[in-house]
C-alpha positions, -999 to 999 in steps of 0.1 A, spaced: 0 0 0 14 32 -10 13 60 12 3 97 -3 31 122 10 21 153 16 58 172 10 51 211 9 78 229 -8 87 255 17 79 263 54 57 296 55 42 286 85 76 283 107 66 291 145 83 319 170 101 293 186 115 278 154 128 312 136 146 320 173 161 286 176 177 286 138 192 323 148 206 308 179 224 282 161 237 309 137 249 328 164 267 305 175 280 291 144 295 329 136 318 325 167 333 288 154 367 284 138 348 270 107 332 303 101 363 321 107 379 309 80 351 315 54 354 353 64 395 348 62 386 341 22 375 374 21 352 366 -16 316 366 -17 297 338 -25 273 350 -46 296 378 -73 328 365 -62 338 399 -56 368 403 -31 356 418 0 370 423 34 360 402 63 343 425 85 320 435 50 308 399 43 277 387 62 260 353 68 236 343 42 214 314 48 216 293 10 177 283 18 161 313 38 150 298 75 116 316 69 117 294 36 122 258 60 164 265 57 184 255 85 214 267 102 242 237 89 274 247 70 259 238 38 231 260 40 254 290 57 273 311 31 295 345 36 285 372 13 290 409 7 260 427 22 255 442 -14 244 404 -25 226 396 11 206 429 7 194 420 -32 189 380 -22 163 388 11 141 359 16 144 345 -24 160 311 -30 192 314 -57 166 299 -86 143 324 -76 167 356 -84 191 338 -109 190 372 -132 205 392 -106 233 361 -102 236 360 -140 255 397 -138 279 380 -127 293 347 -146 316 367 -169 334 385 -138 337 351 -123 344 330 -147 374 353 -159 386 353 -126 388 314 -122 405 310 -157 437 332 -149 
């Protein structure tokens, strides 16, 4: 007998408690080594632009108001620029503004 999953695509209806608990974690993930050395890198995530530590920010890949967790693959550092222009979208969901720049990066990884 198959069952009939009910899978809903994102989490709009994320309590209180849940949003305050994923900040927690991210709190405390800012203060590990780990982190550290993602700021160290000093390059954005998102446009690959070189930035200095204390201008990137934490970006959550998956939004927690979208259902994203706090883990180290959902955790990026990006210039506030990009963190600003991303908000609460998911990268498929503002690809155009991520499209601006593939030629910048893509030179840069060639030389």
């Amino acid at each position: 007998m198959k069952r009939k999953q009910n899978l809903q695509p994102f989490a709009y209806d994320l309590g209180a408690d849940d949003i305050k608990r994923e900040r927690h974690k991210a709190r405390q993930l800012r203060q590990s080594q780990w982190w550290k050395r993602r700021l160290a890198k000093g390059v954005c995530y998102y446009c690959g632009r070189p930035t200095t530590p204390d201008q990137l920010t934490m970006d959550h890949i998956v939004p927690i108001s979208r259902g994203g967790k706090t883990t180290k693959g959902n955790v990026v550092a990006c210039c506030k620029q990009c963190n600003n222009a991303k908000k609460q979208l998911l990268p498929m969901e503002w690809d155009n503004y991520l499209q601006q720049f593939a030629p910048t990066v893509n030179k840069e990884q060639t030389k």
